[in-house]
N, C-alpha and C positions, 0 to 999 in steps of 0.2 A: 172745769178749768179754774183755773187759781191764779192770785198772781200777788207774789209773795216775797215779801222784805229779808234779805239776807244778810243780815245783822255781822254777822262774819267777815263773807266776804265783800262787805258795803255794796250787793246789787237788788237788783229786783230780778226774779226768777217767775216765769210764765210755767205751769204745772198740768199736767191732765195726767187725771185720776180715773185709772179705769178699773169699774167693779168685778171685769174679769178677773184682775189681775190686783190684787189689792196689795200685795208685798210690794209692786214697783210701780212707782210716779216718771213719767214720762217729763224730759225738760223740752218743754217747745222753744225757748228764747233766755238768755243774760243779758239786759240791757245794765249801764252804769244810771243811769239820771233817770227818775220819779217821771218826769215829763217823757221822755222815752219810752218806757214802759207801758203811760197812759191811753199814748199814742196806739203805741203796738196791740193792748190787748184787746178792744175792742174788736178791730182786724181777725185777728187769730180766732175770737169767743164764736166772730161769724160766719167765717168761712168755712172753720172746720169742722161747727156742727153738724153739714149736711153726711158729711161722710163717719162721725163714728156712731150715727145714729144709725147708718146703713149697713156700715160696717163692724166688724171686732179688727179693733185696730192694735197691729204690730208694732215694735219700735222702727222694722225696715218698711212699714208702709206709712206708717207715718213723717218718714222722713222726707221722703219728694213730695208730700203736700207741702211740710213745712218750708222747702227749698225753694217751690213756688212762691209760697205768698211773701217770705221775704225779700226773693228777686225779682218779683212782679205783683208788686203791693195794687196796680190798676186791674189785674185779672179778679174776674168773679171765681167762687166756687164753682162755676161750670165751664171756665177756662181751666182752671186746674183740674178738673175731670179728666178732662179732654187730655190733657197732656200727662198725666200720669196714667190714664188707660182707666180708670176705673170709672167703666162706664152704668154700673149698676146705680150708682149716687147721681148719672144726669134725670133719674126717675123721680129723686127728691123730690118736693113740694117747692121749696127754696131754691133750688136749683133749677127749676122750671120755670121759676118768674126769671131767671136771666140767660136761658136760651139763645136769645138775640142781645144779651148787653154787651159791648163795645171795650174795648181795653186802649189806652192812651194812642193807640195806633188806629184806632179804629176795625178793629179786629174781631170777630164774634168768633166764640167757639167753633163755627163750621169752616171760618177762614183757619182756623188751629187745625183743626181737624182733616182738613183737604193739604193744608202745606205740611202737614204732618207724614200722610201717604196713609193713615188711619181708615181703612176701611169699615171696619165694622159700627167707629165712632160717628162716620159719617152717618152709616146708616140709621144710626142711633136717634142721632139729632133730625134729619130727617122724616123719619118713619112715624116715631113715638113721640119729639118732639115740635113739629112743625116748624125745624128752623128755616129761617127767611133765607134765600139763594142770592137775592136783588140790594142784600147791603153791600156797600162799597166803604174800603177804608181809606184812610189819609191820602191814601196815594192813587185813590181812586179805582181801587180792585174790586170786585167780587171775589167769592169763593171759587167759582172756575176759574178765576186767574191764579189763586193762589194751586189751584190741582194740577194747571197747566204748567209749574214747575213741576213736578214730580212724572216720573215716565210710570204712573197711575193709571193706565187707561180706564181698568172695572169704578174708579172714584168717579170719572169723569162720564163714563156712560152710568152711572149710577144719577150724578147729578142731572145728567139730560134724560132721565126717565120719567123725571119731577117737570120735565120741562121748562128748565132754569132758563132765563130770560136772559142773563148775564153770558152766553158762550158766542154772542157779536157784538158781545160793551167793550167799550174801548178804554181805556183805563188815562190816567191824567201825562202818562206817555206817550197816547196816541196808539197803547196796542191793547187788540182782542188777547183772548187765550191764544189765538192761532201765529198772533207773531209772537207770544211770548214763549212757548212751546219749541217756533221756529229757532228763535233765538238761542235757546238757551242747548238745543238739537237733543228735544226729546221725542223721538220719532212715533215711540208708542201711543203717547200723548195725542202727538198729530194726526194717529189715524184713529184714535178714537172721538175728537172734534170733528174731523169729517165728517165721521160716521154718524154724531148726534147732531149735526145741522149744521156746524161750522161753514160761513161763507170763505169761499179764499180771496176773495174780490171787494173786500171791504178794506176802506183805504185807510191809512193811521198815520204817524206823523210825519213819517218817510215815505214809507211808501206802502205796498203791501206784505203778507206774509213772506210769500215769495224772495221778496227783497232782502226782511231781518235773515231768513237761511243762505242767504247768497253772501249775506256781509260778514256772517261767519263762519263761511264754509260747511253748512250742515248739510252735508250732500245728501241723506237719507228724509232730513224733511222735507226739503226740495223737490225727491222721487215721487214721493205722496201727492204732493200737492201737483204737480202734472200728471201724474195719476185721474186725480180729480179733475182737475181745468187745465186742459194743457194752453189754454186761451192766454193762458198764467206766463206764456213765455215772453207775453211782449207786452204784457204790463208795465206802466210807465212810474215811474216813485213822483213824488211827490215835490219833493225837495229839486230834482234835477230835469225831471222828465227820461229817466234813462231805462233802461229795458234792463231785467235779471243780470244779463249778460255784461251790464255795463258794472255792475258790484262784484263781477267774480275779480277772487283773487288767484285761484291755485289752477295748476293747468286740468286737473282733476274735475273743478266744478265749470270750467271752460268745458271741455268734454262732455259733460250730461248734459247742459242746453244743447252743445253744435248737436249731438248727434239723434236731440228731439226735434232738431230743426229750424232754432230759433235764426232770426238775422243777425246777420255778422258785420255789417258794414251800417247797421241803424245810426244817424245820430240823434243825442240825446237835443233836449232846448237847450243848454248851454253849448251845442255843435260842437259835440265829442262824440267819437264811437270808445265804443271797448278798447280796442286796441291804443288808439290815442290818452284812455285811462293808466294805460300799463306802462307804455312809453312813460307816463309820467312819475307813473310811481316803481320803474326800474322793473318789473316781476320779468325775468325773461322765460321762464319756464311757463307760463302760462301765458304771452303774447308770440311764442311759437305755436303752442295750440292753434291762436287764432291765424296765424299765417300758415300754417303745414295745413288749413280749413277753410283757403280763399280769401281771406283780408286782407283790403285793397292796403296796400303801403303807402300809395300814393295820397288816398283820401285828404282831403282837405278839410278841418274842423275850427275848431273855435281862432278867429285871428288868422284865419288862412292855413294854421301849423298843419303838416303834417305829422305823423306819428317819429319818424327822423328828425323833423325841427328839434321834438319834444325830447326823445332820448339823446340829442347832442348838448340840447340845457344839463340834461343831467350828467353827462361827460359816460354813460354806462356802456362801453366798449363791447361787452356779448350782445348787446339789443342793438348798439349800432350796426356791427355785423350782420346779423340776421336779419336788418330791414334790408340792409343791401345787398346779401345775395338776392333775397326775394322781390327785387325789383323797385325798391324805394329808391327815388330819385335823388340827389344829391343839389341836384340844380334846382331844382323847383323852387317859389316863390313866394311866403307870405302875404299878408297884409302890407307889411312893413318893408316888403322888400326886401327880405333876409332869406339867403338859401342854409341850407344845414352846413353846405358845406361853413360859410362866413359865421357862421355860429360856431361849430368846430375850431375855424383860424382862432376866433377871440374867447371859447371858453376851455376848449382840453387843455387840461392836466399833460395828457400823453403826447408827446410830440416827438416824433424821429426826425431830424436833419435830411437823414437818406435812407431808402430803404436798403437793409444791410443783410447780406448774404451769407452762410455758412454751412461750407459742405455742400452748395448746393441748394441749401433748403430755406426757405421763405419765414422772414424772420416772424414767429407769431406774436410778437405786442405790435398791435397796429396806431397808427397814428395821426394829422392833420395827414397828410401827403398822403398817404395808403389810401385815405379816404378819397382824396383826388381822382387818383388813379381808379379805384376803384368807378366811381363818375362817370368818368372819361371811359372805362368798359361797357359800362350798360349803355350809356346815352350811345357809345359811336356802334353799337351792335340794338339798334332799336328802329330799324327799316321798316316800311310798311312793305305787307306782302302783296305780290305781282297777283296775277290772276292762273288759275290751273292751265298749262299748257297748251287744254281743250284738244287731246288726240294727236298732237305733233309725234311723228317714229323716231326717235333715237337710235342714232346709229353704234354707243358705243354704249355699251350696261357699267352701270354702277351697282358700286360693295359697300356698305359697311356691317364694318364687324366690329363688337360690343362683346369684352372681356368681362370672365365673371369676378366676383370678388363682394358678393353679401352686399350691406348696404352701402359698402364703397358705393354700388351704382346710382347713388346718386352723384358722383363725380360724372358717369356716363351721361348721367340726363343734365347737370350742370352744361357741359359742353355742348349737347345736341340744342339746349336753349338757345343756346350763344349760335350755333351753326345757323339755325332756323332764323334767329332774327338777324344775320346777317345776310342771311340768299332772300328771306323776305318770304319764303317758301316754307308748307309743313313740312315734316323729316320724311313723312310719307310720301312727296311728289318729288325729292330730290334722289331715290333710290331705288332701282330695281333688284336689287340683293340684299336682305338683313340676316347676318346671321349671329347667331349669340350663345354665350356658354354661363349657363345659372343663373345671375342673375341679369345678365347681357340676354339672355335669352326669354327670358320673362319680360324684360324691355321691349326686345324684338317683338315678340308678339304683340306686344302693346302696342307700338307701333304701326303695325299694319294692320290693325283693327280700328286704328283711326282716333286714340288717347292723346290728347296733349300733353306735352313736354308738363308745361305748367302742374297741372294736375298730376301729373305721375309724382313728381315731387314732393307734393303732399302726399299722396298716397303712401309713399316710404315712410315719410316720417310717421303716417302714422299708422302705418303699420307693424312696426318695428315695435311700439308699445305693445302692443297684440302675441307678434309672433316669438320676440325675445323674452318669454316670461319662466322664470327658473332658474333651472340649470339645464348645461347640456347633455344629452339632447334632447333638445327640445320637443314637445308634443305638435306632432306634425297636422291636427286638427287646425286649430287656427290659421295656419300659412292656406290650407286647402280650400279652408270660407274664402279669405279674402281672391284668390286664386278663382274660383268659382263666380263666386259674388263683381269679379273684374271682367270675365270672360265667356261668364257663362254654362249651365253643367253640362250643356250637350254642343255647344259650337263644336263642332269639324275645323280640322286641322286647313281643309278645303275650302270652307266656308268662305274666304277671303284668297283670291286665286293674285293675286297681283298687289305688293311687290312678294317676289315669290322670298321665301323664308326658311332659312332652317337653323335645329335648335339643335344643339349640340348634349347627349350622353351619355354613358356608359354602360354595356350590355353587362349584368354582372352573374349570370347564371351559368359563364364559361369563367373557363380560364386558361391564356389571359385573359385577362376581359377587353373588349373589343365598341370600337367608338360606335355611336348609333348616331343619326340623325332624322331629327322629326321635320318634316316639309307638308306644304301645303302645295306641294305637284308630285305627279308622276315622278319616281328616281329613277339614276340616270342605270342603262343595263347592261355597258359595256363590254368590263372584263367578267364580272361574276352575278351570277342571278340573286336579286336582295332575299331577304331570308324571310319572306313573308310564307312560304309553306313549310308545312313541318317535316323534319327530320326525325331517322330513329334515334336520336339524339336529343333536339331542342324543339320545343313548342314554335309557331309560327307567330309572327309579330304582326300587328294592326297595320292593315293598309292606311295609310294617309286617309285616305277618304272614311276609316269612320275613327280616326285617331281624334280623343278628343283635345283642345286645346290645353285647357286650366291642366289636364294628366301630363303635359309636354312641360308644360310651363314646371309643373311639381317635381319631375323626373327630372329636369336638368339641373334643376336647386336643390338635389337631394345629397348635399355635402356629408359625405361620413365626420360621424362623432357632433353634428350639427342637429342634422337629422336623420329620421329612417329610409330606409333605400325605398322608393315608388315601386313594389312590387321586383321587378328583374333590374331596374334603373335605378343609378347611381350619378352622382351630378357628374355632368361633362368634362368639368376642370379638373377629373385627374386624368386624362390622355390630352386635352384642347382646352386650356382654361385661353388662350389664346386662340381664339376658331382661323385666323386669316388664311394661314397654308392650307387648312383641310375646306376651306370655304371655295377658296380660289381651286384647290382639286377637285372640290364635288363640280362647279361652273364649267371647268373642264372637261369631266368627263361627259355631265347634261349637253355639251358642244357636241362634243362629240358622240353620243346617242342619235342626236338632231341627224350629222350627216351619213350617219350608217341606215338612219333611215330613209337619206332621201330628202330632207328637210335643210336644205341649207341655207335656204331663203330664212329659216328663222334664225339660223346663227346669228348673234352679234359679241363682235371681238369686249371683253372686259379693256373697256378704258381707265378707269377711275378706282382705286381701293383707297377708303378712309379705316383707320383700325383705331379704336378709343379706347385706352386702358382705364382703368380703375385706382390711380394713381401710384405713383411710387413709393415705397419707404427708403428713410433713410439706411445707409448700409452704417453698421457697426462692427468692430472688432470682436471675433470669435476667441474666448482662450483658448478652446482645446476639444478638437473632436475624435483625441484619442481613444480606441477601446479597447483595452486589454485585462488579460486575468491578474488579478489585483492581489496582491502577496501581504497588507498591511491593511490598515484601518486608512490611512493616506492617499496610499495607491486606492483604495476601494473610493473616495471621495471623488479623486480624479476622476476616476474610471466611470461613476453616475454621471457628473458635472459631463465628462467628453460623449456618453452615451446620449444625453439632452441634447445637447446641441448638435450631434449627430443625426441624431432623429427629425428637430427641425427645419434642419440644413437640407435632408433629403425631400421634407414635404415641398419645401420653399421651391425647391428644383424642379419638382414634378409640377408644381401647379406655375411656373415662373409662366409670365405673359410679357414679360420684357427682355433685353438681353439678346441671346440667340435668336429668340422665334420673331425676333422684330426684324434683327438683322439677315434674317431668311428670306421672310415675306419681301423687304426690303429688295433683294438681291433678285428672288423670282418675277417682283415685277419690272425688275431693270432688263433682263433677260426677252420678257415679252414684251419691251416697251408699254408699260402699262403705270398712269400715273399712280403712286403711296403716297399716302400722308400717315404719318402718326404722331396722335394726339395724348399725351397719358403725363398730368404736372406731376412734379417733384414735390411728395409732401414730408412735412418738417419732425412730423411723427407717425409711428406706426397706429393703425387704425385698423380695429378688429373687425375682422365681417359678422361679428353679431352685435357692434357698438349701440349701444341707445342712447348715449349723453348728449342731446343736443348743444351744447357749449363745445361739444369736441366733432360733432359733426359741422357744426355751421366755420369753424375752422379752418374744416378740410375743404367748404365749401367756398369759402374765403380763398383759402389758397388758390384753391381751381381758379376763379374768377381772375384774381393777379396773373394767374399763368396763362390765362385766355389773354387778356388785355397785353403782354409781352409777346404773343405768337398772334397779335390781332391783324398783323400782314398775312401770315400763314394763311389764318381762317376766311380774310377777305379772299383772298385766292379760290381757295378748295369753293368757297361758295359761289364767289362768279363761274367756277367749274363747273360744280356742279347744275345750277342753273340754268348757264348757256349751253352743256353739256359739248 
């Protein structure tokens, strides 16, 4: 090396001379100023000795040493090793005495070498040179803190081969590898800390590992580590005292604790649960989570607040909704003596004068007053329930019928809510007839299996993540677990004799195709013998008694283009999406069965029909359901556009559960003297039976609830009805 006066161009030039290569002089450095230069060559004379004594050096290898040492004048020659790869020069002599030397950061070549992802470097320093594991830099890392960025796992079980001391130090952050790993969601990382001894139970600034993957959503390091300690779910942080659950932010990582089983209603030492966090910081997609999962609304936390108090501070209209379909009080009481409602009067934004009408339909921007009203629903429909009957005979049977329409039914079970805490009675002791069509029929049986209203509720919503996943149609696997996993894989249709039940659907192996009902009695044998034996014709059908349920359940919710048909069964709601008249005939004929046998003493006259629709859409203007052969490019548009709406006009017809078939039931039981009610709100928009969007479900749940609270005479009615019978 040389370093040499450039009389030319007035600099100093740094020179290496190599006797490969004798025609060309390599320029390491131009500095302007003497002093510069003096500076520099020392540096350069020492550093790079190690490597062209190791080496035959190129102009292109020589250049990222040089790039080194003038952008990291603190790095030794065995940093610069390390980071240009040439690891044959950590062999040096020279480079050997600095192994472990430190760079301005406090940095040894093995902390370069691990946050590099440099495997073999690692091994290098390790193996051959006994680098140290237990140095910590500026910031208080070890080398497995710095591996535990990289998704390195062979680095990281490489370093715990050595038995590195460093993979539970906790760094001047307060974290091991294992939060830094969590944090950062390097999953591989994580199960390779595991795997070499990592504690997950060692505490750091916040809290545990657990916690830094919660706080960024790393839902893959989170699986690992309950993997390992599932103890991990109710670890408390540091800072709050709050459990995993009380860090989730997305409804995604709400879902992998609820469904390890973590608590949902914990509060934390600042007395907050979860839900009271989310309230506060607006997340509605993930405080339905925890409400479609049992979280109490009502809860009282820090300051008395409920989770309501809290999303009426934040004026956040989707969370307000959704606390009060699901039962948040409105009235309730702080500390302070503040209901939500009084928070609402003095903080919303949104305020309507009066709630305002169109078409019918229920205005959707809600506001102080909506909220009232809404109040004044659940409080005056929140009776304590009577005691079971205890064997009293009733002289007049009760009907309800549950119209299908996907996860509309939660409109169905919205309403059976409201019925239940206004008789004070389960839906189970106010009925001796359920019958249902798809998803009215999947209720039904819930129902007299003895499911809460409450709980079904949840259940949709969260089933709907599950079964609506794609395009249609959908993979009928997932509806069948939850179906099963609800029901049962071998309960009998008989299993459950009382309230007696049937499921409405469609035989599709004939044509026409022909209504079918699944019951859990004997049918009735009147005019025609049921087709349980075979024909040269058709196969014979399961008797009720070894019918299984979840198969009834599946076969009346087998909507074409939704799903696949249940073997010979197609969902109910293309002949009975409205079961009342074919309900009220099958009662009928079972009557009359009774007295051809002899049995009249069992007759009892049908007193009572409730029928619950699945809500209304609003009606729109059709342009044209002309079809004809089309002569132009024009005419052919028309002719698509009138063919669409043709097609939909007809489905709408066929599956219609309002209109006629109301005003039928209607008229038949005026005929037999038999009391109807129908229940079924007017919603402000159409709502698909495979919707998922909770903001447009809780909506349609919203509306339901105004429209109970407007017919809350009706409902007092039907329910001292039904009660007093």
């Amino acid at each position: 090396m040389i370093l040499y006066k450039n009389s030319q161009c007035q600099s100093w030039d740094c020179l290496l001379m190599c006797p490969e290569t004798p025609t060309m002089t390599l320029r390491l450095f131009q500095v302007a100023s003497e002093e510069d230069a003096m500076n520099w060559f020392p540096q350069y004379a020492l550093k790079l000795r190690p490597f062209y004594e190791t080496l035959p050096l190129k102009a292109e290898t020589v250049q990222p040493i040089v790039d080194c040492i003038r952008h990291h004048p603190d790095w030794s020659s065995a940093h610069i090793a390390v980071e240009t790869g040439l690891r044959d020069c950590l062999k040096h002599n020279y480079v050997q005495s600095q192994i472990n030397a430190r760079d301005a950061t406090g940095q040894t070549p093995l902390h370069l070498a691990c946050e590099r992802g440099d495997l073999a470097c690692v091994k290098e320093l390790l193996e051959e040179s006994q680098a140290r594991t237990d140095i910590r830099d500026r910031n208080g890392e070890t080398p497995m803190h710095c591996a535990s960025k990289q998704d390195s796992p062979t680095i990281i079980q490489t370093l715990c081969s050595r038995l590195c001391s460093g993979v539970n130090e906790l760094n001047d952050n307060g974290e091991t590898p294992l939060h830094v790993a969590c944090r950062l969601g390097r999953v591989e990382a994580v199960k390779a800390l595991l795997g070499g001894g990592a504690k997950c139970d060692v505490i750091g600034g916040t809290g545990y590992p657990i916690h830094s993957g919660m706080k960024y959503s790393e839902k893959g390091c989170v699986q690992e580590i309950l993997k390992a300690d599932l103890a991990q779910l109710q670890a408390e942080d540091a800072l709050y005292g709050g459990t995993p659950l009380h860090w989730a932010k997305t409804a995604e990582m709400c879902r992998l604790l609820l469904d390890h089983g973590c608590a949902i209603n914990y509060l934390s030492k600042t007395g907050e649960s979860a839900l009271h966090i989310l309230a506060k910081k607006g997340r509605f997609e993930a405080a339905m989570v925890l409400l479609t999962h049992g979280a109490n609304a009502n809860l009282k936390g820090q300051d008395g607040n409920t989770a309501l108090h809290l999303a009426m501070k934040m004026d956040h209209m989707e969370l307000i909704k959704a606390l009060i379909v699901f039962g948040a009080d409105v009235e309730i009481h702080n500390d302070l003596g503040e209901t939500p409602g009084l928070i609402a009067a003095r903080t919303s934004k949104v305020v309507i004068p009066h709630r305002s009408r169109t078409n019918g339909c229920c205005d959707r921007l809600a506001g102080f007053e909506d909220m009232m009203f809404m109040g004044a629903a659940i409080s005056a429909m929140s009776g304590g329930r009577s005691q079971v009957d205890g064997g009293i005979k009733r002289k007049l049977d009760r009907l309800l019928c549950l119209d299908g329409g996907g996860i509309k039914g939660l409109v169905l079970i919205q309403v059976l809510i409201a019925l239940e805490r206004e008789a004070g009675r389960p839906i189970i002791e106010l009925f001796d007839w359920v019958a249902g069509t798809s998803t009215g029929g999947i209720l039904a049986l819930a129902i007299i299996h003895g499911k809460s209203m409450e709980y079904l509720r949840c259940f949709y919503f969260r089933m709907k993540e599950h079964v609506f996943k794609g395009s249609r149609p959908y993979e009928s696997a997932p509806l069948e677990d939850f179906l099963k996993k609800e029901f049962g894989e071998n309960t009998k249709m008989t299993d459950v004799r009382y309230p007696r039940v049937m499921v409405t659907s469609v035989l599709a192996d004939r044509h026409p195709g022909e209504l079918h009902i699944f019951r859990n009695y004997d049918p009735p044998s009147v005019h025609r013998e049921p087709p349980y034996t075979t024909t040269e014709t058709f196969k014979a059908l399961t008797i009720p008694q070894e019918q299984l349920v979840w198969r009834a359940a599946r076969s009346s919710g087998a909507a074409p283009t939704y799903f696949r048909p249940m073997g010979r069964f197609l969902d109910g709601g293309l002949l009975a999406n409205n079961p009342t008249l074919d309900a009220m005939s099958e009662i009928h004929q079972y009557n009359k069965a009774l007295k051809a046998e002899g049995l009249e003493k069992d007759v009892k006259k049908l007193g009572v029909v409730i029928s619950l629709g699945t809500g209304k859409p609003p009606q729109v203007a059709v342009s044209s359901v002309d079809v004809f052969r089309p002569s132009n490019p024009l005419e052919l548009a028309k002719s698509f556009v009138g063919a669409k709406e043709l097609g939909k006009m007809l489905v709408d017809c066929c599956t219609d559960s309002d209109g006629c078939a109301v005003d039928r039931a209607g008229a038949w039981c005026e005929m037999i003297d038999t009391i109807y009610h129908r229940l079924s709100p007017q919603l402000s928009q159409e709502v698909m039976l495979d919707e998922v969007s909770d903001a447009i479900l809780v909506d349609m749940l919203w509306e339901t609830q105004m429209y109970l609270y407007e017919k809350r005479e009706i409902l007092q009615s039907v329910a001292k009805l039904l009660r007093n019978d």
